[in-house]
N, C-alpha and C positions, 0 to 999 in steps of 0.2 A: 482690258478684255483679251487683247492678245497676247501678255504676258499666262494668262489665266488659264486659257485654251491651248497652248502652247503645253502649260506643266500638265493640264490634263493630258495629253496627246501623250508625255514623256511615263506617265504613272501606266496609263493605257498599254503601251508597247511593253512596259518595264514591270508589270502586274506581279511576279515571283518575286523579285528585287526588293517590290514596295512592303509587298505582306510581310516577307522577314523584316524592312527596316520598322513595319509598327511595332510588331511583337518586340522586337529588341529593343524600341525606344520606352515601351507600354513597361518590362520588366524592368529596362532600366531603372525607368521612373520610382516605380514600385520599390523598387529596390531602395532607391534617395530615399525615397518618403519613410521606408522604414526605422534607416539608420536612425535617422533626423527626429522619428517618433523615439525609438533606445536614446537617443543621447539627450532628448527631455526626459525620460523618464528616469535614468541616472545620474543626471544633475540634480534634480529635486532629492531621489532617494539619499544622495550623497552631502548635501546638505542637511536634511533629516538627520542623517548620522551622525553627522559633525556635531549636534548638540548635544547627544548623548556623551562621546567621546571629549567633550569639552567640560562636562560636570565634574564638579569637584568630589574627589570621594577620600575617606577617611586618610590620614598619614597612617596609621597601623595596620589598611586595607592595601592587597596586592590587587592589580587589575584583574579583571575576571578569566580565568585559565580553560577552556573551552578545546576541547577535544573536537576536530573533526575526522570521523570517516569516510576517506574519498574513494569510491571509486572509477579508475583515470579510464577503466576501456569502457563505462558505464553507457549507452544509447551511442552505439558507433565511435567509440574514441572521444566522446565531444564534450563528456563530465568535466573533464579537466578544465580542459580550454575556456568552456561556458561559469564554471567555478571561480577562476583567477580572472576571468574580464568580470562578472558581473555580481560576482558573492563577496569572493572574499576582501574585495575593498572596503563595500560598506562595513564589514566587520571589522577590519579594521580601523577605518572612522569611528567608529561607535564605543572602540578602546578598550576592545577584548579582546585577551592574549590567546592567541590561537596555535594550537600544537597538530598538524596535519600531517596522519597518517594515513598513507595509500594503503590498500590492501593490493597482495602481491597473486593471491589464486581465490575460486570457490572454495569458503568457508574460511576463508582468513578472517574475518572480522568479527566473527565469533571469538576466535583466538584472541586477538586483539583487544574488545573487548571483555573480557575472562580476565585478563590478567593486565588492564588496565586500572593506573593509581593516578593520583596529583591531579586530578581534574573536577569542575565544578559543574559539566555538562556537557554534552554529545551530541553532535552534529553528524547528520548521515547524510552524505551529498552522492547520492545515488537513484536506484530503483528499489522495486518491489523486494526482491532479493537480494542487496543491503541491508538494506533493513528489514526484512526477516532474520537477518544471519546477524546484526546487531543486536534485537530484541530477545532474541536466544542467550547469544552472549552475556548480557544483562539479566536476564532470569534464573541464569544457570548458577550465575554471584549465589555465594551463601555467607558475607564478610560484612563487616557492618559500618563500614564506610559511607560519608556523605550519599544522599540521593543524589541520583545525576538526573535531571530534567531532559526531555530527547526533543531536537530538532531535527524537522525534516526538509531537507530540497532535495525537491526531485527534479533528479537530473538523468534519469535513468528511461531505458527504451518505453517499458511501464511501469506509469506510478500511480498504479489503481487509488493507494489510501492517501499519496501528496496531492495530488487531484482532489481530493474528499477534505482538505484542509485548506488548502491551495486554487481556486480555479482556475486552469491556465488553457492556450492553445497552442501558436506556430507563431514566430518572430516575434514584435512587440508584444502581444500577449504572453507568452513565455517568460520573455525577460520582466514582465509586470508580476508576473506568478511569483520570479526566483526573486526579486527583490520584498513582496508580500511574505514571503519564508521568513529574507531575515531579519526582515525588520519584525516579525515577532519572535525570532530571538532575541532582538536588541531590545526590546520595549519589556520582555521575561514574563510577559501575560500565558499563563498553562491550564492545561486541563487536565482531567483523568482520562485515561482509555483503559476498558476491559480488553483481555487478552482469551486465546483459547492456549491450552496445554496439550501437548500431543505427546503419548508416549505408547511405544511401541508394546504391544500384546505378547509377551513373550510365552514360546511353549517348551515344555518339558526339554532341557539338555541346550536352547538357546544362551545366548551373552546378554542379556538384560542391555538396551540399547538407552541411550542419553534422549531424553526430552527434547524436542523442540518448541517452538511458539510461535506463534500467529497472531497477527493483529486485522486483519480481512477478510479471508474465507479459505474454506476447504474442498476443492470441485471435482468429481472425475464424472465422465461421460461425453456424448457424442458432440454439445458446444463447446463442451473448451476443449474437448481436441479440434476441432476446425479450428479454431482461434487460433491456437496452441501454430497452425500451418499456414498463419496470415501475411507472415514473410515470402513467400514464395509469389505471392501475388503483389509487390513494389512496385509491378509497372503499373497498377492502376492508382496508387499515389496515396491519397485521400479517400478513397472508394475502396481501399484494400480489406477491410472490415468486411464490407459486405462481399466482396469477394468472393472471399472463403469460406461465406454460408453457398452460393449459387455453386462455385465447384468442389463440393465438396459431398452436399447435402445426400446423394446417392450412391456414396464410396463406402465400402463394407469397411476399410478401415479404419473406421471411428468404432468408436465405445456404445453401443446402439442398445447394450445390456449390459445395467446394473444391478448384480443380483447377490441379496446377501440378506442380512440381519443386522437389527439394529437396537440394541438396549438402552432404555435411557430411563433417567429421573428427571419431575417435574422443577419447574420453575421453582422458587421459594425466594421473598421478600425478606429472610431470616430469624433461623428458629434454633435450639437447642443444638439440633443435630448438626445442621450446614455452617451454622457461622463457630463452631467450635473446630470444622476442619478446616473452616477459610483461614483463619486464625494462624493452625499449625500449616496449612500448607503453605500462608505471606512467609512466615516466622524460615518455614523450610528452605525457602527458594531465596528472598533476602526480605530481612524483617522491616528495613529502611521505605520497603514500600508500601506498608498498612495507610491505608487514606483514612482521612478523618471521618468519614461515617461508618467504617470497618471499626476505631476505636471509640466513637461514640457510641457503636451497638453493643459494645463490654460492658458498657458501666450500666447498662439498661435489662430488667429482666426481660431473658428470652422465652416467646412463646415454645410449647410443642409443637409440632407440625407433622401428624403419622404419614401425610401423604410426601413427603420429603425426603423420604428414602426410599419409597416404595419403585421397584424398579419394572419398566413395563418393556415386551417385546416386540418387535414388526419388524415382519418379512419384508422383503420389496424386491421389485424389477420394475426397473425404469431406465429412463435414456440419459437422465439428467440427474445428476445428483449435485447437494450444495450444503454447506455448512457454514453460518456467518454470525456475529454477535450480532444484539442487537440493544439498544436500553428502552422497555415499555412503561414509560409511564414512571422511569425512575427504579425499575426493576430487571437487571439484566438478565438476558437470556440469550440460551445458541439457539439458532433458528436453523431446524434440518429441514431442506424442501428440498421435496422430491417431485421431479418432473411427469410426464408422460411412460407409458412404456410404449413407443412405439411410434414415429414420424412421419409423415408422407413426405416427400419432397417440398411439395410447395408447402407444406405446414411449418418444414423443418428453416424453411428459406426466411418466412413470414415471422417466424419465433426470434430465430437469430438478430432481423434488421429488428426487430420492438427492443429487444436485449440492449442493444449501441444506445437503443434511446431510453435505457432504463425501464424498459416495462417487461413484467415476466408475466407471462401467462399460464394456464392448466398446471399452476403447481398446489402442492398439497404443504401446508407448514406445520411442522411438529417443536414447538416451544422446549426447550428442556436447560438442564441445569448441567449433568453430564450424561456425556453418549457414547456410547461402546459401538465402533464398526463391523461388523464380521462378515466381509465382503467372498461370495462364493470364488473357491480355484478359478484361473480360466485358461482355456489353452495358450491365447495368445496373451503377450504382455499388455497389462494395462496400468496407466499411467496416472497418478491423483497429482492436483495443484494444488499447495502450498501456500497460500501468498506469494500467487505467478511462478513458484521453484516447483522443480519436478517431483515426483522420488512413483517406488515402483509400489501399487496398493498391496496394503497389509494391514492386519487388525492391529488397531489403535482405539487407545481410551482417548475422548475429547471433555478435556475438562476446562468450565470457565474462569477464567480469574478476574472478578470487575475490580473494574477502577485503579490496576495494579503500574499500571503507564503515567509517566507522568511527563505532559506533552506539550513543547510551544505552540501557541496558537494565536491568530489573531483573536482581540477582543471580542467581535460583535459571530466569532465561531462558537458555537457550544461542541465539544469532542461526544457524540453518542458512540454507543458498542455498535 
């Protein structure tokens, strides 16, 4: 007891001392417990792997030649690092020959891709914008070379669509994600993914500008520009998200007006008219990637469909704008939704934190097949997201391409648009 009373009496006097020695011992711990969760869970992955890399495969077969795109400054410098401790081992266990190309600026791997050969499939060990700037790459091809199958780790600051394949969070969880990546490249279980087409509206005495592509959405408006400023708020860690909706939400310099026109054509399940231009436009962009329901619909008469070209227009002003695929029921579509026009603070606060948790509210959705933007002048500059990349708004034709991705995935994922 008097040993007892004693150490009370010493914590008592010593009460600043103590509180820092919990917190240090509390993270410390935390800290062991984490490693110690990562280094089970790369033991097993790396066993896993070993059996693959152990199988025998033909003497006339070279090991599988696997292109990856790294990028090294991707989510703070940490792609690299997090890449060579916890990726590229298992892939190598697994006895895939790996050819690892850094990108050296924005839009290198575009390049990169464009004018890559000798490879069996492509690895984007990145963000959002990797792989956008991949998936361009790839579509831009018009050469009739092997398909390359695309994997993704995401290792990038956002990875709105690796996240959508991937479930992942911070420490163990993370490193559980980046190993769930490759071990379904190593297993080669794929899916289809629709894409959108973006190409620039060009007017009279314009350079007719190069296509881009998306595989996520297309946004501009007053939430993802708060979003778009969620960095400035790191000191609140974890809570930074919401953040950026509370200091933000009455600051004139968001996007608070979207105002323009917008042309589109309906959905169609395929008919004379749509799947003869789907046809030329796979065949245009590279023909290696027609999926087999695109070539099962050739050999099949096509119905008519008059409402399938028929092209309809709406005006709008709103706060929110958004463009994303989507597959209903086995039929793909872009889904334009249009927000509110017009926020109050605490509406704008209360919209933002449902957002984090996936829930959209007071929006309006317009189904269509393709959409023409024609977003009104505005004094000041305004900014549309890309799949999380910038660029400055300008009219643009969005055209769908289903099923034209061809994507590793775990088994029990189905890849919808």
């Amino acid at each position: 007891m008097e040993r007892a009373a004693k150490f009370a009496k010493t914590i008592r006097n010593n009460w600043k001392k103590s509180v820092v020695g919990v917190i240090a011992l509390y993270y410390g711990g935390a800290t062991l417990k984490e490693k110690y969760e990562i280094n089970v869970l790369m033991r097993a992955a790396c066993k896993e792997a070993a059996l693959y890399g152990d199988a025998l495969i033909p003497m006339e077969r070279n090991p599988t030649m696997v292109t990856v795109i790294l990028n090294p400054v991707a989510n703070k410098r940490t792609a690299k690092r997090d890449f060579e401790k916890y990726c590229e081992p298992l892939l190598h266990l697994a006895g895939l020959q790996l050819n690892v190309i850094q990108t050296a600026s924005e839009g290198n791997a575009k390049d990169i891709v464009e004018s890559l050969h000798g490879t069996e499939a492509i690895i984007v060990a990145g963000g959002d914008g990797t792989l956008s700037e991949t998936v361009t790459g790839l579509l831009r091809r018009n050469d009739d070379a092997n398909q390359f199958p695309l994997g993704v780790i995401p290792l990038g600051r956002t990875n709105t669509f690796g996240n959508s394949l991937f479930p992942g969070g911070k420490g163990a969880d993370k490193v559980k994600q980046l190993i769930e990546a490759c071990m379904a490249i190593i297993k080669g279980n794929t899916d289809w993914k629709d894409a959108m087409k973006i190409e620039p509206i060009s007017t009279e005495g314009d350079t007719p500008s190069r296509p881009i592509y998306a595989v996520s959405s297309i946004e501009y408006g007053a939430f993802r520009d708060a979003l778009a400023k969620k960095d400035k708020y790191w000191i609140y860690g974890p809570l930074r998200d919401y953040a950026t909706y509370i200091f933000n939400g009455y600051k004139n310099s968001l996007t608070w007006e979207c105002n323009g026109t917008i042309k589109y054509t309906p959905p169609c399940a395929g008919c004379n008219n749509c799947v003869v231009q789907k046809k030329r436009e796979v065949r245009k962009v590279w023909s290696l990637f027609m999926s087999n329901t695109i070539a099962a619909q050739e050999s099949k008469q096509l119905l008519d469909n008059p409402e399938c070209s028929k092209t309809q227009e709406l005006c709008y002003k709103v706060s929110d704008f958004r463009i994303q695929t989507e597959n209903k029921n086995g039929m793909p579509v872009l889904n334009v939704m249009l927000g509110k026009n017009g926020y109050t603070y605490t509406e704008f606060v209360a919209e933002g934190w449902n957002r984090l948790k996936n829930m959209r509210k007071n929006t309006f959705v317009i189904p269509a097949r393709t959409v023409e933007l024609l977003p009104l002048e505005s004094e000041k500059e305004v900014m549309i997201e890309i799949d999380r990349e910038e660029f400055e708004v300008k009219p643009v034709k969005v055209t769908l391409l289903p099923k034209i991705i061809k994507l590793f995935c775990s088994p029990q994922v189905q890849v919808n648009g």
